[in-house]
C-alpha positions in Angstrom: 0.0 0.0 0.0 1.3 3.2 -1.2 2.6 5.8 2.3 0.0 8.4 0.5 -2.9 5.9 0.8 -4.9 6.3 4.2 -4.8 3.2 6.1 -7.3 1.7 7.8 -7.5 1.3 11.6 -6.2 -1.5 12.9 -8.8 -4.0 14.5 -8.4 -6.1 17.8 -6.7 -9.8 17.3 -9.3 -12.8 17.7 -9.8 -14.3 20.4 -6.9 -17.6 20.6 -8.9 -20.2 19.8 -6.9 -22.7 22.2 -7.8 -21.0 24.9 -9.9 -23.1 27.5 -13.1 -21.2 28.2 -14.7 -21.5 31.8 -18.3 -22.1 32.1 -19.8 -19.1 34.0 -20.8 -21.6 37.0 -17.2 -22.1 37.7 -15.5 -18.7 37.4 -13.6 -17.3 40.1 -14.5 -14.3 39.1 -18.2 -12.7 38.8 -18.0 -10.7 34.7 -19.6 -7.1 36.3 -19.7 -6.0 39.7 -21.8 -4.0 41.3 -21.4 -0.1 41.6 -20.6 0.2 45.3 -18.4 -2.8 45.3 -16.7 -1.5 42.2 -16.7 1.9 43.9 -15.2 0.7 47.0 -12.9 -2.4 45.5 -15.1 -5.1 47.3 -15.5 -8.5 45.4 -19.3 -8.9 44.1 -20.7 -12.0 44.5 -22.9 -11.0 41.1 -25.9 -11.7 42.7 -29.4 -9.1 42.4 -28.9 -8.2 45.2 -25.5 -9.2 45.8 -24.4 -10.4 49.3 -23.1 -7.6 50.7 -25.6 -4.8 49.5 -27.8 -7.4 51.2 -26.2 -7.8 54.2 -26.2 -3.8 54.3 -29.8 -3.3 53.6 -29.2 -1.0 50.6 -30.3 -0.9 47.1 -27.9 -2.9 44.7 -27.4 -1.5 41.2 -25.5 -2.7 38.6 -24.3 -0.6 35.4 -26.4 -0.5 32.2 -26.3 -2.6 29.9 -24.0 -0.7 27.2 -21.5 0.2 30.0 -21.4 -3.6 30.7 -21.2 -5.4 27.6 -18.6 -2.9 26.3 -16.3 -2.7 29.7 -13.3 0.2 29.8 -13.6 0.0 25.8 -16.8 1.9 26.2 -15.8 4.1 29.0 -12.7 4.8 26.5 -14.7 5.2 23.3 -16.9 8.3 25.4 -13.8 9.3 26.4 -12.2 10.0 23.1 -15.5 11.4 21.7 -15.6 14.2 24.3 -11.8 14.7 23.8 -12.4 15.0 20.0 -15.7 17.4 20.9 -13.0 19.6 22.7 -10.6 20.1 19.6 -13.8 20.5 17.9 -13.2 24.4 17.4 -9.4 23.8 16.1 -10.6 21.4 13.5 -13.5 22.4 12.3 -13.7 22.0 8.8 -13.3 25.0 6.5 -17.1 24.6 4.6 -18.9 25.1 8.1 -22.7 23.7 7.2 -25.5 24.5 9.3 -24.6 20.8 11.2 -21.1 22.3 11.2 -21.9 25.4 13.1 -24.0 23.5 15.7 -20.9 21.8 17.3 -18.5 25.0 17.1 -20.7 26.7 18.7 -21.9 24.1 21.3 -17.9 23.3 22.3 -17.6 26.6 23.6 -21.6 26.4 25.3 -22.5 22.9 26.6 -20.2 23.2 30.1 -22.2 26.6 30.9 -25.9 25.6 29.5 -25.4 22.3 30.8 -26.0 20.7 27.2 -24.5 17.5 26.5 -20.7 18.2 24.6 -21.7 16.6 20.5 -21.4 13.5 19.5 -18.3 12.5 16.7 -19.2 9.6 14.9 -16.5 6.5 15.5 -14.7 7.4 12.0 -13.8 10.8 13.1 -11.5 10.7 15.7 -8.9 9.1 13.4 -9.1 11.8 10.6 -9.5 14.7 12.8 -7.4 14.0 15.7 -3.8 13.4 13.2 -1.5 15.9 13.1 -3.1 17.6 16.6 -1.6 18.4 20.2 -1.4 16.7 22.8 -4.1 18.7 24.9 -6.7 20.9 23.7 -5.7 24.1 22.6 -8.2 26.5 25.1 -6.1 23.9 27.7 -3.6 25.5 27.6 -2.2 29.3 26.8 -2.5 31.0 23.3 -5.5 29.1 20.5 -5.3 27.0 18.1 -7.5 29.2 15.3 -8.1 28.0 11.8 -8.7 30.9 9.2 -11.6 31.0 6.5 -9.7 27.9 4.0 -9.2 25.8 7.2 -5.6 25.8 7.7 -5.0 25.9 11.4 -2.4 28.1 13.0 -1.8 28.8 16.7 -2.4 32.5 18.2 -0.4 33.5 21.5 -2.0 35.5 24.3 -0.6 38.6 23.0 -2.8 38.1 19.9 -5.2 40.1 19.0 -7.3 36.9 17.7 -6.8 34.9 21.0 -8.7 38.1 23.1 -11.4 38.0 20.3 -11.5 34.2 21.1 -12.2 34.6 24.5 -15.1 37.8 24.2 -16.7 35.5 21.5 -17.2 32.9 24.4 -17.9 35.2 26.5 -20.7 36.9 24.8 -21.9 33.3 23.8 -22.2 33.1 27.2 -24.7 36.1 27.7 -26.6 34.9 24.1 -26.6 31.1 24.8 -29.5 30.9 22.2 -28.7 33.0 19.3 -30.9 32.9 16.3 -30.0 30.1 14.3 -32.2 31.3 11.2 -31.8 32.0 8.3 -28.0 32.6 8.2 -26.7 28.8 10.1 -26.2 27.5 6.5 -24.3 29.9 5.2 -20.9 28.5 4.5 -19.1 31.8 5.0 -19.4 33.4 8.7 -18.6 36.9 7.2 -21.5 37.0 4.4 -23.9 36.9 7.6 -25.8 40.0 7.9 -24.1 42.8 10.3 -25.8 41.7 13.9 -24.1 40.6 16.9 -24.9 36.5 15.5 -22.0 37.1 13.1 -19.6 37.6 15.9 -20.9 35.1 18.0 -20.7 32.3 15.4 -17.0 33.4 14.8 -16.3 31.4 18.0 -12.9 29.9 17.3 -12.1 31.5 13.3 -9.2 33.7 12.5 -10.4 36.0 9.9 -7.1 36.2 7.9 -6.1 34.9 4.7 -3.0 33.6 5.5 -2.8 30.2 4.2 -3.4 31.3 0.7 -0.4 31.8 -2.1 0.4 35.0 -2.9 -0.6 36.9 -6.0 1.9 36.1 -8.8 1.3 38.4 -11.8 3.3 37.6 -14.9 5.5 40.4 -14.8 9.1 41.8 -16.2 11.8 41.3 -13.1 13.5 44.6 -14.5 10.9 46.9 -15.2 11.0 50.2 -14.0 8.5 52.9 -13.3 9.2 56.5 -15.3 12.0 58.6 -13.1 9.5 60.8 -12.5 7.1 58.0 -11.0 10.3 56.6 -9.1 10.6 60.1 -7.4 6.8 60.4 -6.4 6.7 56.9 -5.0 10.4 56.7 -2.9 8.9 60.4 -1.5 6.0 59.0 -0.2 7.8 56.3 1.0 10.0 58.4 3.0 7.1 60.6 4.0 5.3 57.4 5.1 7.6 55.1 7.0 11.2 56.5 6.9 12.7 59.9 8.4 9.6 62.2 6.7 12.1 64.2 4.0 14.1 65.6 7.0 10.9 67.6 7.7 11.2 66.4 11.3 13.8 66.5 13.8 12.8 62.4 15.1 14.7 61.4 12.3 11.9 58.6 11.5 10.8 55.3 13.4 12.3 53.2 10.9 16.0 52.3 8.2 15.5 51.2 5.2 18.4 52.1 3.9 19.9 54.1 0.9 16.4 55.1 -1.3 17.5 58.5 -2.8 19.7 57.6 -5.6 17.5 56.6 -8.2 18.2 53.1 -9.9 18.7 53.5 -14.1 16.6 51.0 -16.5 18.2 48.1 -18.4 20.0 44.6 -16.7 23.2 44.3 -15.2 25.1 42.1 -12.4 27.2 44.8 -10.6 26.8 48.0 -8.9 23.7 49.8 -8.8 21.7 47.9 -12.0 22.9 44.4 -10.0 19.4 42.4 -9.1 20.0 42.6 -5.3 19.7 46.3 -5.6 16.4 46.3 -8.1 14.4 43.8 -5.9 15.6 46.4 -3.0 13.5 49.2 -4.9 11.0 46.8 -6.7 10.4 46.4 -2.8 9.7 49.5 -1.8 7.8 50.6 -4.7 5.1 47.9 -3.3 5.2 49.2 0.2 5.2 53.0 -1.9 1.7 51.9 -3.4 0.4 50.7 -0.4 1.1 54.0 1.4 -0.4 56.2 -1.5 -2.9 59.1 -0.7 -6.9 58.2 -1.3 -7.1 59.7 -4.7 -4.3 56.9 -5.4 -5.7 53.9 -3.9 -7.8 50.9 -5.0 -7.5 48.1 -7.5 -5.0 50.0 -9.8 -2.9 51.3 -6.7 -3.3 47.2 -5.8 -2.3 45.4 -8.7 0.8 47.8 -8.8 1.9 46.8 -5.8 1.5 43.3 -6.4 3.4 43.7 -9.3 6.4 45.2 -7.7 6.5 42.7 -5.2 6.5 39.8 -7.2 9.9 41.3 -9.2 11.3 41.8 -5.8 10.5 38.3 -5.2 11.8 37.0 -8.5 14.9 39.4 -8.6 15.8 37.9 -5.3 15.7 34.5 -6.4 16.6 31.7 -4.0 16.3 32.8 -0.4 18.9 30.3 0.8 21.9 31.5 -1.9 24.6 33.6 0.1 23.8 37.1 -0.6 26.7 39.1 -2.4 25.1 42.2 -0.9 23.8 41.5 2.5 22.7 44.2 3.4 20.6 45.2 0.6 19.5 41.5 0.9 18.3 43.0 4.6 16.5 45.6 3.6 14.8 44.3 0.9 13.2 41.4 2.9 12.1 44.0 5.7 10.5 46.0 3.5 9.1 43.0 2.3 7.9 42.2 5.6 6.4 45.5 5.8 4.5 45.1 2.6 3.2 41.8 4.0 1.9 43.0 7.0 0.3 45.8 5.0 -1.6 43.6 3.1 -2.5 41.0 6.1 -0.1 38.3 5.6 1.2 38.0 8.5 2.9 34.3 8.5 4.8 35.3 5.0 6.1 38.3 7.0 7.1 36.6 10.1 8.8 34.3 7.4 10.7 37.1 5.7 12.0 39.0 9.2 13.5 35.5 10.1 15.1 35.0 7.0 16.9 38.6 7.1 17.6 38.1 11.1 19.4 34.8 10.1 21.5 36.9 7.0 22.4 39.3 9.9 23.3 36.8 12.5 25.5 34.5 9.5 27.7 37.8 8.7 28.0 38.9 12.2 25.7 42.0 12.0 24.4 41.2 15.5 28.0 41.3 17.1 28.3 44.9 15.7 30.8 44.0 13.0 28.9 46.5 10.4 28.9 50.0 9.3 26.0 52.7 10.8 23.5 52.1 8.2 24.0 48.3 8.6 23.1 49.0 12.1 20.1 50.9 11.8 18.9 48.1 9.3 19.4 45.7 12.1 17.7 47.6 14.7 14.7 48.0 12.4 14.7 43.9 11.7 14.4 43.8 15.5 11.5 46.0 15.6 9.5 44.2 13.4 10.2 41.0 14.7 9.2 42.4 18.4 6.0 43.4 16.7 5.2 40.3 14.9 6.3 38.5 17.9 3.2 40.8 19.5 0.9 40.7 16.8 0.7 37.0 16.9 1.9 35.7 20.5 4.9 34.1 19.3 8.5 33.8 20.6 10.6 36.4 19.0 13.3 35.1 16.2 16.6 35.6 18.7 17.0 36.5 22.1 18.1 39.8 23.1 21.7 38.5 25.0 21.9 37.8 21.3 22.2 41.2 20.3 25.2 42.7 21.1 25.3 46.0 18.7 25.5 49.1 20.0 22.0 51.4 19.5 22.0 54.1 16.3 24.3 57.1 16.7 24.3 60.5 14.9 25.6 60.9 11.7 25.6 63.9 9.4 25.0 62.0 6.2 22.1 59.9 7.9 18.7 61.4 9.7 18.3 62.1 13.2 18.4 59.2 15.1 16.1 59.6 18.5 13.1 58.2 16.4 14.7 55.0 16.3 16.2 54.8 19.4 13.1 55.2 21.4 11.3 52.8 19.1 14.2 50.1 19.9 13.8 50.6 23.5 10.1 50.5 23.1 10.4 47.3 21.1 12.5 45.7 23.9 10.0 46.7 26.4 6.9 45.1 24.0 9.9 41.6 24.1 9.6 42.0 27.7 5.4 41.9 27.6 5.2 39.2 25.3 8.2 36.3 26.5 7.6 37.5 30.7 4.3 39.2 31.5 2.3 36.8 29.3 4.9 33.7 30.0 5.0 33.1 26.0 9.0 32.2 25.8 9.6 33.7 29.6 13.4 34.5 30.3 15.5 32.5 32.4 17.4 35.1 34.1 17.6 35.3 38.1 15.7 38.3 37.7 12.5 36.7 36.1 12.2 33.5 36.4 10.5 33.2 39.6 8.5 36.5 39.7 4.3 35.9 40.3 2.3 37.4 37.7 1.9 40.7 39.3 5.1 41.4 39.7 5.6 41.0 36.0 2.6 43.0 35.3 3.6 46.1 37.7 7.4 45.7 36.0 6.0 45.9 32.7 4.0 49.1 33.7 7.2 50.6 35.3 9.2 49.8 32.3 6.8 52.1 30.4 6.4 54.8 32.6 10.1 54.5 32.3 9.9 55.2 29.0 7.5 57.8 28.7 9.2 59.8 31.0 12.8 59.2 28.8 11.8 60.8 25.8 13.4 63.8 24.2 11.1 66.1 23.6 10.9 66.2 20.2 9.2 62.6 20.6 7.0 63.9 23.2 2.9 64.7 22.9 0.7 65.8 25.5 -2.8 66.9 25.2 -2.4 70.5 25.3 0.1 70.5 21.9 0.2 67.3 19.2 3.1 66.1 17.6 3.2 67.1 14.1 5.2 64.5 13.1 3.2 61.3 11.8 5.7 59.0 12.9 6.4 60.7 16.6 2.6 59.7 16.8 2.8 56.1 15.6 5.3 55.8 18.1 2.9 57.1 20.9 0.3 55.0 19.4 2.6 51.5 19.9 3.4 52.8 23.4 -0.2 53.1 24.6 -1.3 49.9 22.6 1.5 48.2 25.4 -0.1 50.1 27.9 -3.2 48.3 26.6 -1.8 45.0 26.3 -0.6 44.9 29.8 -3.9 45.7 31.6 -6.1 44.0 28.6 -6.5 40.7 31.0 -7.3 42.4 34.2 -9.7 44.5 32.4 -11.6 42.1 30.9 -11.8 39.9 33.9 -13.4 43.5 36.0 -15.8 43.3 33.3 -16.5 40.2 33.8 -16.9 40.6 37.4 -19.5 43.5 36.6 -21.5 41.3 34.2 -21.7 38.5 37.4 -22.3 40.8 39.4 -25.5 43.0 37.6 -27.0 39.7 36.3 -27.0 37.8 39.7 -27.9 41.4 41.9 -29.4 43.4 39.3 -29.9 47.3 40.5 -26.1 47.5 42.2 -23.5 50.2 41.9 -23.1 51.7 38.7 -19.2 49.6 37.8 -16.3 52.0 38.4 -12.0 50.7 38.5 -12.1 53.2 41.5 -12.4 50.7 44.0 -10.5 47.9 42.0 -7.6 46.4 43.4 -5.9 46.5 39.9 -7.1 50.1 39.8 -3.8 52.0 38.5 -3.5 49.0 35.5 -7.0 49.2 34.5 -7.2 53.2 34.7 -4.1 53.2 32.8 -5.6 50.7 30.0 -8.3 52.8 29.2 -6.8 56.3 29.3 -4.3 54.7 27.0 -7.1 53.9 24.3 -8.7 56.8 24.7 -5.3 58.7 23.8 -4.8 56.3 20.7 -8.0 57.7 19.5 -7.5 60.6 20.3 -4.3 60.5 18.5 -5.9 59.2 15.1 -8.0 61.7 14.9 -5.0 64.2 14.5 -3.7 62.1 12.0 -6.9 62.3 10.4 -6.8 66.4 11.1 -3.2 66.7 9.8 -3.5 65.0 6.6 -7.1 63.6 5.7 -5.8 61.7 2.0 -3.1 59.7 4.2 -3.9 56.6 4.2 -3.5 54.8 7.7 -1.0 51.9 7.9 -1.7 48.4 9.5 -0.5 49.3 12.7 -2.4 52.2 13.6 -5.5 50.4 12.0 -4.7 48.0 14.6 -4.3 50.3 17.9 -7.8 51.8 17.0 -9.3 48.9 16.4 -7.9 47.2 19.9 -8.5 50.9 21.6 -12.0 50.6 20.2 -12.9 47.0 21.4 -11.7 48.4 24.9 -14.5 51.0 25.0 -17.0 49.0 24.2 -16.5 46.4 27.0 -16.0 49.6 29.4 -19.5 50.4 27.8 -20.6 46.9 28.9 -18.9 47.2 32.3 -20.7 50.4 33.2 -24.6 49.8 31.4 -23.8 52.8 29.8 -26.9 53.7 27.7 -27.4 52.7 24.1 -26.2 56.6 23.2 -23.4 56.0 20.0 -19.9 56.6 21.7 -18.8 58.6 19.6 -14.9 57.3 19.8 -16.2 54.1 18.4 -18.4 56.0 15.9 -15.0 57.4 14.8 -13.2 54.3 14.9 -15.9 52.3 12.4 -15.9 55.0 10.3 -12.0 54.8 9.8 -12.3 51.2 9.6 -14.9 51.2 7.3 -13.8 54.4 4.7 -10.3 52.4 4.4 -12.2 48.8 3.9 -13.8 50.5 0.7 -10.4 50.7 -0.6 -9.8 46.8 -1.0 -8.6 46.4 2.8 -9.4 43.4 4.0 -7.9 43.9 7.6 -10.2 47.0 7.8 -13.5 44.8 6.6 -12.3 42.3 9.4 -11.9 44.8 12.1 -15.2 46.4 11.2 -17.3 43.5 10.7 -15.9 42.4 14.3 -16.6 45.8 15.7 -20.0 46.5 14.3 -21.1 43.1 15.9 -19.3 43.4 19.6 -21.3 46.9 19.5 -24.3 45.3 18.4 -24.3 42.7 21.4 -23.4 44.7 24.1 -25.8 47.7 23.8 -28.6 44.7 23.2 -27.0 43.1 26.9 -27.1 46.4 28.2 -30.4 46.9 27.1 -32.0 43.7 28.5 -30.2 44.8 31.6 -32.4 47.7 32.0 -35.3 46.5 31.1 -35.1 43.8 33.4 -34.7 45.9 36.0 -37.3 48.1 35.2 -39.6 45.4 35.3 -38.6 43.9 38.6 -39.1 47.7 39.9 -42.8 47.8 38.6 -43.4 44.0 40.0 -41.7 44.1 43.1 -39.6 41.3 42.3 -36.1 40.3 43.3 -33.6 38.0 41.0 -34.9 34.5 40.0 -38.5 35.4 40.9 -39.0 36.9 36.9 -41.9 35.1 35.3 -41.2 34.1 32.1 -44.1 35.3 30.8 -43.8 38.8 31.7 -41.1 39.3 28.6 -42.9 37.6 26.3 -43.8 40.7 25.0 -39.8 41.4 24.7 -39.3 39.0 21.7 -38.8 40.0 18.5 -40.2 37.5 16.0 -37.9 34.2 14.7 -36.2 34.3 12.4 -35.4 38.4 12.7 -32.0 37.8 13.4 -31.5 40.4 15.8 -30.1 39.9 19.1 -31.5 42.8 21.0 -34.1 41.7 24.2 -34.0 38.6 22.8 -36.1 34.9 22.8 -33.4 33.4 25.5 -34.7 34.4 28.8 -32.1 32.9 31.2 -30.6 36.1 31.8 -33.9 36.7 33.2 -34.5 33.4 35.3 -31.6 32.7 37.3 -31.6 30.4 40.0 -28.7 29.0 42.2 -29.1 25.6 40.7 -28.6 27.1 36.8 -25.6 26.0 35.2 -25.6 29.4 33.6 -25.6 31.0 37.3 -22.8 28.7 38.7 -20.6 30.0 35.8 -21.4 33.6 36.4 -20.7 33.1 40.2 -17.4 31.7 38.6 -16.3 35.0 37.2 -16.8 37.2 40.0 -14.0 34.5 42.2 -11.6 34.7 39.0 -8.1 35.7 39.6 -7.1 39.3 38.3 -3.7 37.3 37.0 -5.8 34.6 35.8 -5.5 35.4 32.0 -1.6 35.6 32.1 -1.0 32.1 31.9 1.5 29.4 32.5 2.8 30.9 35.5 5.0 28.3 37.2 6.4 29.9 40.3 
């Protein structure tokens, strides 16, 4: 049978037909016990009743008859069918049918709704279980998320994805019975209309498109744009993500290196016309047309960029060949990376930051045995690599005792440095989060390795303050007088999204707490972090997304054709999900918050333009809205009826919202047909499990703490 064949699963040996069988008289051994002597170890004389349940005056019950017949097989079989229900969100199939659906969504349900886990048929376990872990993803940290073509990819805690993961629970939680109807058959979660359902049947999906090949246009490897085109596109560039012209004393966030000289047409092998050097411009002439103002952008503005970046990729040629150039090699793979990201691949990017991190480490770059641009090309490879590292809650490619070069000086011929130093130290700082405070790859030093949660938490606070409080001020902002210079404020923006990312778990555990706590004693304290332990994290979470914000909207104000970049799609998006579970947290009233307004907007205006991440990130948004000002909603209308009645929790009739349903089938998820929310009693599974979140940990959520 060929290797490629799938083999069938072995079945048990017979029986050895020489072996004496015992007639049942004279067996030593009664084939079941009872349960209490099989409980307690006792031999069972097999008797109904046996001798000793007799003897004791109690009732004698044996196991049914399926336990019996099948023994531990059974008890195995169930036990592998519950396992297999658990990975059932990581393996889902990509064409999710209406049957499909049912058993996501139930994996995530059944423990709080008390719902028995699904059933896999017998066959299944086999095919879906090759190729898994050990333990179920949610086991342990991080997720194991498949994306829209069902390829499967694991999501630290840092992620972005992995938080989604858990509100989608969450809210399933609070909508145990969404509508089903008309949408469960739908075979693509995102073509659901824009309610709160969409984001609830997301429940383990990663919305990118990650597994799919890259566009590869038949193209010509040494074309070049008109000189004139060249000049445009390596301006906005520069404008974009480098050292702004030298409008701006920061000197830029980011080294690319040497863009000004302009390359000529026509082939060659050495110099300036070698291929090295044209993939290095092909490169940023992608990233360019990515970063072009909104008259500029859409399928044209696209295409062109996919263009350019497939003669990067073809001038390049095999990524394993020793570079004659190195360091062009760098710098064309990070902006390659950059491009990536831009466009929402973020594997292929993570791919090409290693591959220009191992160039660096083979020549001794890392050791400081290169020239002042070399270094700054270095530094920048180790931003991005600190940010993919966040973006998608992985280990970073090296460790930082493995960098040993010295940080960017000032040089005449080359901009202003302090942009890129404080994005260096800010990157280290975001290593720091990711490997220590979330326990993702956590340092062995003396100085770590034993530290509780919080002391990682409040280290990784400091460490920002720290920061903060370092800056020259021509990186500084306040909120009497903006920083002018775009990237000054992308820089703010990454420090505040850290600020985020280090309170994000103790927040959403407080609003978890006020959830418990409103649903079990309904007419409470109005939520506030003022008398949270964790006050000073969570107050500094959400002041920090209400500066990132803040902080778009000047961006917005300063130039309104500039097109926004990945990363400060992101911090709006993440500073955006953070009000709306503050929202949640307080029962504010269903009045638009106008941050979030803002925030949709952008997402949605720069989704027009082809974006996919922006279409995500709205669809995602529009629904979390959705849910909680329908939660919110129900809230107060539950206890404005317990006000007219006179009634205290768990005494709601039913009946007295029936007039509160909107009809089946409507979709929406507003006052809606499940009434649990309104009928809890101390012996509901649903009211165990919100009992359960107000005596969760604050730490709880920073896992894999082994001290």
């Amino acid at each position: 049978m060929s290797s490629l064949e799938p083999q069938a699963v072995p079945e048990r040996l017979p029986v050895n037909p020489r072996r004496r069988k015992v007639a049942a008289g004279d067996r030593k051994r009664v084939p079941v016990a009872c349960n209490h002597c099989n409980s307690r170890r006792k031999k069972c004389s097999g008797q109904r009743p046996c001798r000793l349940c007799q003897s004791a005056g109690r009732e004698c019950v044996y196991p049914s008859q399926r336990e019996s017949s099948s023994g531990t097989v059974a008890a195995e079989l169930e036990q592998l069918r519950q396992r297999c229900a658990a990975l059932e969100v990581a393996l889902a199939d990509a064409t999710s049918t209406s049957e499909d659906r049912q058993p996501l969504l139930s994996h995530h349900s059944h423990v709080r709704l008390g719902t028995p886990p699904p059933v896999v048929s017998e066959a299944a376990p086999a095919a879906a279980c090759a190729g898994t872990p050990s333990t179920p993803p949610d086991a342990t940290e991080g997720r194991m998320l498949h994306d829209p073509d069902g390829t499967v990819r694991f999501l630290g805690e840092t992620s972005g994805a992995t938080f989604l993961d858990y509100l989608k629970e969450f809210m399933t939680s609070l909508f145990p019975l969404a509508p089903e109807e008309p949408w469960a058959a739908s075979p693509d979660w995102a073509s659901l209309p824009d309610t709160g359902v969409r984001f609830i049947w997301s429940v383990g999906r990663y919305q990118t498109h990650d597994s799919r090949p890259l566009s590869e246009p038949e193209v010509d490897p040494m074309w070049l744009p008109t000189r004139t085109e060249m000049i445009l596109l390596l301006a906005e560039l520069r404008y974009a993500i480098q050292d702004g012209n030298g409008d701006f004393p920061s000197g830029g966030i980011y080294w690319w290196g040497d863009l000004e000289t302009l390359p000529v047409p026509g082939p060659g092998e050495s110099g300036l016309h070698s291929n090295e050097q044209l993939a290095l411009y092909q490169a940023a002439f992608a990233m360019a047309c990515q970063t072009r103002t909104a008259s500029l952008r859409g399928a044209d503005a696209r295409k062109a960029a996919e263009a350019h970046s497939q003669r990067a990729r073809m001038l390049l040629g095999n990524p394993l060949k020793m570079p004659r150039n190195p360091a062009v090699r760098m710098s064309t793979l990070a902006l390659m990376a950059f491009y990536l990201i831009e466009v929402n691949r973020r594997d292929a990017a993570y791919a090409c930051v290693s591959m220009a991190i191992h160039i660096a480490v083979t020549h001794g770059f890392l050791r400081g045995w290169v020239d002042e641009p070399g270094k700054r090309l270095c530094w920048t490879l180790y931003i991005l690599d600190r940010w993919l590292s966040c973006l998608m809650g992985r280990p970073p490619t090296i460790h930082d005792d493995a960098v040993r070069m010295a940080l960017p000086v000032e040089v005449a011929s080359l901009p202003p440095a302090a942009g890129l130093i404080a994005h260096v130290e800010l990157a280290r700082i975001s290593g720091y989060i990711v490997c220590n405070t979330y326990r993702v790859a956590p340092w062995r030093g003396a100085s770590t390795q034993n530290k509780a949660p919080q002391h990682c938490v409040d280290e990784a606070a400091q460490m920002l303050q720290s920061w903060q409080d370092s800056l020259p001020l021509p990186l500084r902002m306040d909120s009497v007088s903006f920083n002018r210079d775009p990237a000054v404020c992308i820089l703010q923006m990454s420090f505040h999204q850290l600020v985020v990312l280090t309170a994000r778990p103790i927040f959403f555990i407080a609003v978890k707490k006020a959830v418990a706590e409103r649903c079990i004693q309904p007419g409470g304290i109005p939520w506030s972090p003022e008398g949270h332990p964790r006050r000073h994290h969570i107050e500094a979470g959400l002041a920090s997304a209400g500066w990132n914000l803040r902080i778009a909207r000047w961006l917005v104000q300063l130039d309104a054709s500039r097109r926004f970049a990945h990363a400060e799609l992101h911090y709006v998006f993440n500073a955006a999900i953070i009000r709306v579970l503050e929202d949640l947290a307080r029962e504010s009233l269903p009045v638009p918050d106008p941050d979030v307004t803002f925030a949709l907007e952008l997402l949605k205006s720069d989704a027009e333009s082809g974006s996919s991440y922006s279409r995500d990130c709205w669809v995602v948004l529009t629904g979390l809205a959705g849910l909680v000002q329908a939660f919110n909603a129900m809230g107060r209308a539950r206890q404005s009826l317990s006000d007219q009645m006179g009634l205290f929790p768990g005494e709601q009739s039913g009946a007295a919202f029936d007039g509160m349903h909107h009809p089946a089938g409507s979709g929406s998820v507003t006052v809606q047909d499940d009434l649990q929310l309104f009928q809890l009693s101390q012996g509901d599974t649903l009211y165990r499990e919100l009992v359960g979140w107000m005596e969760m940990d604050d730490y709880s959520l920073y896992h894999n703490f082994d001290t």
